[in-house]
C-alpha positions in Angstrom: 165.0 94.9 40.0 162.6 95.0 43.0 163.9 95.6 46.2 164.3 92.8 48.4 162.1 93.0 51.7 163.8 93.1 55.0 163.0 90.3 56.4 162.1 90.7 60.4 160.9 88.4 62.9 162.4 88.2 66.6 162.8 84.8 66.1 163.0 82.1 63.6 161.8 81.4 60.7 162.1 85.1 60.0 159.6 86.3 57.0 159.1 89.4 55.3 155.7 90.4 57.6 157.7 88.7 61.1 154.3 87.1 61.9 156.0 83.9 61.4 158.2 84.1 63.9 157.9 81.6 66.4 157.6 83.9 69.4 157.4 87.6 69.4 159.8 89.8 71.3 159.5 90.6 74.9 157.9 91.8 77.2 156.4 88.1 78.2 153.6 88.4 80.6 152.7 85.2 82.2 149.6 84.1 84.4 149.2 80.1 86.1 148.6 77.8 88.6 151.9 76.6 90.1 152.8 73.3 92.1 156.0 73.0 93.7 157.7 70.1 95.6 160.5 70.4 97.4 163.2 67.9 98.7 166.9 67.4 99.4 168.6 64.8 97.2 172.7 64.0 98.2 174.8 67.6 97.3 176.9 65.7 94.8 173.9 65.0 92.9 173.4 68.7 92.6 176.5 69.4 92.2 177.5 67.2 89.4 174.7 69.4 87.2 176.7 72.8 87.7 179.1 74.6 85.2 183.0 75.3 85.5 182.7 78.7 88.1 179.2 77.7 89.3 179.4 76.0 93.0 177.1 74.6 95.1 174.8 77.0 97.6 176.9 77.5 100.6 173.8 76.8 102.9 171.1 73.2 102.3 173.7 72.5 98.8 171.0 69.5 98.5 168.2 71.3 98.4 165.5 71.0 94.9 162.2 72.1 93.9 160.3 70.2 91.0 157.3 72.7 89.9 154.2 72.0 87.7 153.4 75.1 86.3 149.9 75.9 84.1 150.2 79.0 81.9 148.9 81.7 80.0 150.9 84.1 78.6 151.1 86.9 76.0 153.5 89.6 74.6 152.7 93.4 75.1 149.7 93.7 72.8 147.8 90.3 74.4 147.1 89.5 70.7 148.2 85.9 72.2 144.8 85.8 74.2 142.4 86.0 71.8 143.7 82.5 70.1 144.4 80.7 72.9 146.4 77.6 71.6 149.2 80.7 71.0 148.7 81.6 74.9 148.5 78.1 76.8 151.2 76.0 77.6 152.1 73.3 80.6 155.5 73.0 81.7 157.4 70.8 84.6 161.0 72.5 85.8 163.8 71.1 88.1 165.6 74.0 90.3 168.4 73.9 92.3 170.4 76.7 94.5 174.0 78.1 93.5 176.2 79.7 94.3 178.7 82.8 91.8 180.7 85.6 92.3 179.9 85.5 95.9 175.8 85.5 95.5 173.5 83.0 95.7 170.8 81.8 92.7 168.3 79.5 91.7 169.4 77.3 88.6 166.9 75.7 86.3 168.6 72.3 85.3 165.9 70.5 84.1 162.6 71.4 82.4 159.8 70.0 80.1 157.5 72.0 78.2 154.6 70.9 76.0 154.4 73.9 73.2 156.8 74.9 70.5 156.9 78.6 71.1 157.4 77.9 74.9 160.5 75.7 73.9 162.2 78.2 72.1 161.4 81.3 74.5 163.1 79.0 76.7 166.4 78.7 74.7 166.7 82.2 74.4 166.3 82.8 78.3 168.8 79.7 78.7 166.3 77.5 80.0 167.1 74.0 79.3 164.0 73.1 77.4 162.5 70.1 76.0 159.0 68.9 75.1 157.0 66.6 77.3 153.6 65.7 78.3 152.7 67.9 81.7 149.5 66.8 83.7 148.0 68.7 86.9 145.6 68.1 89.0 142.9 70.8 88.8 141.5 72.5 92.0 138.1 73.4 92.2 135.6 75.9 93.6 132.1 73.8 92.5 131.5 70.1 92.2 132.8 66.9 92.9 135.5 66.9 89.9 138.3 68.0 91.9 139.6 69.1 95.2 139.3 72.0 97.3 142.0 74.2 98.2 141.9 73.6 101.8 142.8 71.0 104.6 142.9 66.9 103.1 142.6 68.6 99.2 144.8 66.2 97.6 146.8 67.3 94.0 148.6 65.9 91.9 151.1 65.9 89.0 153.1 63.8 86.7 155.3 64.3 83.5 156.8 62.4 80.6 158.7 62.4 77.8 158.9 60.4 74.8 157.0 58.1 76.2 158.4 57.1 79.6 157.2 58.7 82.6 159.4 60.4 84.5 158.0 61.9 87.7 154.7 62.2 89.7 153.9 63.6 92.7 151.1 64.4 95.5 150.7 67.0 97.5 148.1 66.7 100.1 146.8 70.1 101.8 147.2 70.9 105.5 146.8 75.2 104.8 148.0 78.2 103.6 151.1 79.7 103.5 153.4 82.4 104.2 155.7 81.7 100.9 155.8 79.1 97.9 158.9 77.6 98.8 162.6 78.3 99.1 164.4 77.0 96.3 162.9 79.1 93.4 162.9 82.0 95.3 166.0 83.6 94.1 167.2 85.4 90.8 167.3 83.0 87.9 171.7 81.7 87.0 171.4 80.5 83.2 173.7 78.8 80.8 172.9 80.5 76.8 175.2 78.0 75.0 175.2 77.1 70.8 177.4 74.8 69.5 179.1 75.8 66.8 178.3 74.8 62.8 182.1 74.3 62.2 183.1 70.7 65.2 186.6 72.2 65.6 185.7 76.2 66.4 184.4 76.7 70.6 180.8 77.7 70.7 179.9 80.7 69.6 177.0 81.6 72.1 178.7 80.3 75.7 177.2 82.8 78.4 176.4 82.5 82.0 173.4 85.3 82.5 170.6 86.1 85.1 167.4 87.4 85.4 164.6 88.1 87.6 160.8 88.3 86.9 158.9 91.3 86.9 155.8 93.0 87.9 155.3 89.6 90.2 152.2 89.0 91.7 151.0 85.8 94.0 147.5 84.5 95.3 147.1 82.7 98.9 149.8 80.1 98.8 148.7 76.6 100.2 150.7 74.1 102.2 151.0 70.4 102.9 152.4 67.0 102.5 154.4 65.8 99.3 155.2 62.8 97.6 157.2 62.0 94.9 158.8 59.4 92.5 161.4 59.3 90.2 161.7 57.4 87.4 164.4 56.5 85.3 164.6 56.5 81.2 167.0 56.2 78.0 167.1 60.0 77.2 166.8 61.5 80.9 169.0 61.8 84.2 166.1 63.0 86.1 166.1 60.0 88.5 169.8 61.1 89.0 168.3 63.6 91.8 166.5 60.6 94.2 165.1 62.1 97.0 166.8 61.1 100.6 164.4 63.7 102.9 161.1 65.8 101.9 160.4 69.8 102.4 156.9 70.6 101.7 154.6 71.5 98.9 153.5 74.1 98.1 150.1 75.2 95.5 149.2 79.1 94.5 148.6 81.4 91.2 151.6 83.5 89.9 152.0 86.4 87.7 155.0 87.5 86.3 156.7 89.6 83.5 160.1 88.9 81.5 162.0 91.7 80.2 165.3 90.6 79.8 168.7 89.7 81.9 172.4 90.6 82.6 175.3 88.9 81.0 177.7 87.5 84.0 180.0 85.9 81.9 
């Protein structure tokens, strides 16, 4: 009898080459244009998203950022780049401060991506992905189509899922920046959870980890004035976090690298 090939892949489906795999291990390098909005909502509404053990920042408990994000990313040997539906991806993430063990993070609650592969590099990070329809506004250097990244540019952003829209926002430009914002500016506290196949047993995969990107690396970040509305739907609580007071907006380029995280509990 022949022997039966290993079958490898870092990822599902797993295959006897691994090139099926639906994303290939880390290192993840990513590169994008990133829009954030930032706003309190009332603490309990942030609260009320937390885990058992997870509490609410000690200092601005209301606080949240929304961020558009435009990206291309690759794994260690940029293979990704040269087939570029394989590297290009829009995503639209919901942040929120926390506090555990006596340190303070930034917790993705919500987010909407618009590739399969991003999805599930998500779920392995414990980012709470689903897929949507992500839109930006696209700022320009030459012609008309677009605005300039300078004072009265005006962006915008929007996002949806299964066909209900869920958010949009403005941000109009009044200059740069020393920072991109507050909220996301802190290591990443994520929930890796799988229910298990058998309704009575607890889940099998139930950990709280963090991480931090690597090798960052930022542009000029731009300033300004933001609007946004929420919008309520049958299979999302994003409207749950109305705004009652706006921060700012901010607009720059990122670059980052994901190598992998700590196990908290």
């Amino acid at each position: 009898m022949a022997a039966v090939p290993e079958l490898r892949g870092f990822m599902l489906p797993r295959s006897p080459e691994g090139r099926a795999s639906i994303v290939p291990a880390p290192p993840w390098h990513y590169s994008g244009d990133v829009l954030t909005i930032e706003y309190r909502t009332e603490p309990a509404n942030v609260e009320a998203l937390l885990p058992a053990g997870v509490e609410p920042a000690p200092d601005d408990p209301g606080a949240v950022a929304i961020i558009w994000a435009d990206w291309q990313s690759c794994s260690e040997t940029g293979e990704e780049l040269l087939d570029p539906v394989r590297s290009q991806y829009k995503e639209c993430f919901v942040v929120v401060r926390c506090s555990f063990g006596g340190e303070t993070y930034s917790r993705c609650v919500y987010i909407w991506v618009d590739k399969d592969f991003a999805l599930a590099r998500g779920w392995y990070q414990g980012y709470p992905k689903k897929l949507g329809q992500i839109w930006m506004t696209r700022p320009v250097g030459v012609g008309r189509a677009g605005p300039r990244l300078e004072p009265g540019g005006v962006l915008a952003a929007t996002l949806a899922a299964n066909d209900r829209r869920l958010a949009d926002v403005t941000l109009t430009l009044r200059g740069s920046s020393e920072t991109g914002g507050f909220v996301n500016a802190l290591p990443m506290l994520h929930s890796r959870w799988m229910p298990h196949i058998d309704p009575e047993a607890p889940a099998p995969l139930d950990e709280l980890v963090t991480m931090r990107s690597q090798d960052v690396e930022v542009g000029p970040s731009f300033t300004g004035t933001p609007t946004v509305r929420l919008y309520d739907a049958p299979a999302d609580e994003l409207a749950a976090l109305a705004p009652i007071e706006m921060i700012a907006g901010y607009w720059r380029q990122v670059g980052a690298t994901f190598a992998g995280g700590t196990v908290l509990g």
